[in-house]
C-alpha positions as CSV (number, residue, x, y, z in Angstrom):
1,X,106.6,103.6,106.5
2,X,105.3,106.9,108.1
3,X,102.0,108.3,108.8
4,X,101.2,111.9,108.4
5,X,99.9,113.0,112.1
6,X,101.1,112.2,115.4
7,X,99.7,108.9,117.2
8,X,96.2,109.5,119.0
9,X,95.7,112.9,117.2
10,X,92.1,112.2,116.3
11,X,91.4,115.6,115.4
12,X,94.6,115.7,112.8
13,X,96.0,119.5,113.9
14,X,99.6,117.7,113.6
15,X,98.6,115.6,109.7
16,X,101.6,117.4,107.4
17,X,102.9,115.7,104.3
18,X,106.3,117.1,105.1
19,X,107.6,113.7,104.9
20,X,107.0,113.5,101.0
21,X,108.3,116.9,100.5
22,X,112.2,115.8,99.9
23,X,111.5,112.6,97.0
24,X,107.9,112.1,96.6
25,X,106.4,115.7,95.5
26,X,109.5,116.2,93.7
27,X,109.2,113.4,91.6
28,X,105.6,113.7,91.3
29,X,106.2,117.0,89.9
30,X,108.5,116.0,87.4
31,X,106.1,113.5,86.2
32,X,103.4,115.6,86.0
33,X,106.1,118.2,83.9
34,X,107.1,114.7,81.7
35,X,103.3,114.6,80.9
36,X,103.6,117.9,79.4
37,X,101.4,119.3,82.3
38,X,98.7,117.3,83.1
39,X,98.6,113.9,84.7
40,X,95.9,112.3,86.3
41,X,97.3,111.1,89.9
42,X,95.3,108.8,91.6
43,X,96.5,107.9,95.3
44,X,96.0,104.6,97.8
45,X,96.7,105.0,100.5
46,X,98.6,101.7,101.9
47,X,96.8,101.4,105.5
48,X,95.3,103.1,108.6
49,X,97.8,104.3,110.8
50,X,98.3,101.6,113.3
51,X,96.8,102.8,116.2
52,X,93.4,103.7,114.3
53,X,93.1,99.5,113.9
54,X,91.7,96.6,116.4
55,X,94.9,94.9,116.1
56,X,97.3,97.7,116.0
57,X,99.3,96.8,112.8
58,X,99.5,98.5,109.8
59,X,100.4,95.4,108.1
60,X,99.1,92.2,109.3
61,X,95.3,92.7,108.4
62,X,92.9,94.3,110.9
63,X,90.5,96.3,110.4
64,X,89.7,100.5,110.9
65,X,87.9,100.9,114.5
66,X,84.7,102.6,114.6
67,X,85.9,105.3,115.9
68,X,88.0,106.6,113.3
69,X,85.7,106.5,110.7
70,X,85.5,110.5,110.7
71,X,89.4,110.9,111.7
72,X,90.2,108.7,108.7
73,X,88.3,110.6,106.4
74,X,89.4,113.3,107.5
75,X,92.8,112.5,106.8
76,X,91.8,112.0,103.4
77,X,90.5,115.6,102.8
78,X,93.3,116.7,104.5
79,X,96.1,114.7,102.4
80,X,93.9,115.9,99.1
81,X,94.0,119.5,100.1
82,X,97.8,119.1,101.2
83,X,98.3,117.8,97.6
84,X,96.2,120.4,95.5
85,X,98.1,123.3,98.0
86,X,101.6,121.8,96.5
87,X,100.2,122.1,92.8
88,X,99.8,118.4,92.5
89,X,95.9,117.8,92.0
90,X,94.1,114.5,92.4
91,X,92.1,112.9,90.2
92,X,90.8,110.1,92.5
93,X,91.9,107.8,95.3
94,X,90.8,104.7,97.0
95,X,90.3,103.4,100.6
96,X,90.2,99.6,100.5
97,X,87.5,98.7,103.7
98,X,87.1,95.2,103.9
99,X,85.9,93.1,106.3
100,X,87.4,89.8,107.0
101,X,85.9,86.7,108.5
């Protein structure tokens, strides 16, 4: 598991998708090449960085603190643009925001 930016960088200025540029993008690509070309990618992201939650776990529930709201979505826009820079367009995405009881 890895996020894209640097803990507490609210204003993103370290987000990079570096981390995906050895086995994800590649494989992506080749997909995408498999498809003859065109392949509708649609990406989910898994969770919130950790520290962007009440409960500071990107895997035991929680919820995104208020905030964030603007740095998360920025980090979507950011993560698209990354994407479409790398020749990898997306088609659509999701953001799960539920609220628990």
């Amino acid at each position: 598991m890895y996020d894209y930016l640097e803990a507490d960088d609210t204003d993103l200025p370290t987000f990079s998708v570096a981390p995906d540029e050895s086995h994800r993008l590649p494989f992506i690509r080749r997909a995408i090449d498999a498809a003859g070309g065109s392949l509708r990618i649609f990406a989910s992201p898994w969770s919130p960085p950790a520290w962007m939650k009440d409960n500071g776990d990107r895997l035991n529930g929680g919820r995104l603190l208020p905030n964030y709201h603007q740095s998360w979505a920025d980090y979507f826009v950011k993560f698209i643009e990354a994407y479409e820079a790398r020749g990898i367009p997306i088609w659509g995405l999701n953001a799960i925001l539920r609220r628990f009881p």
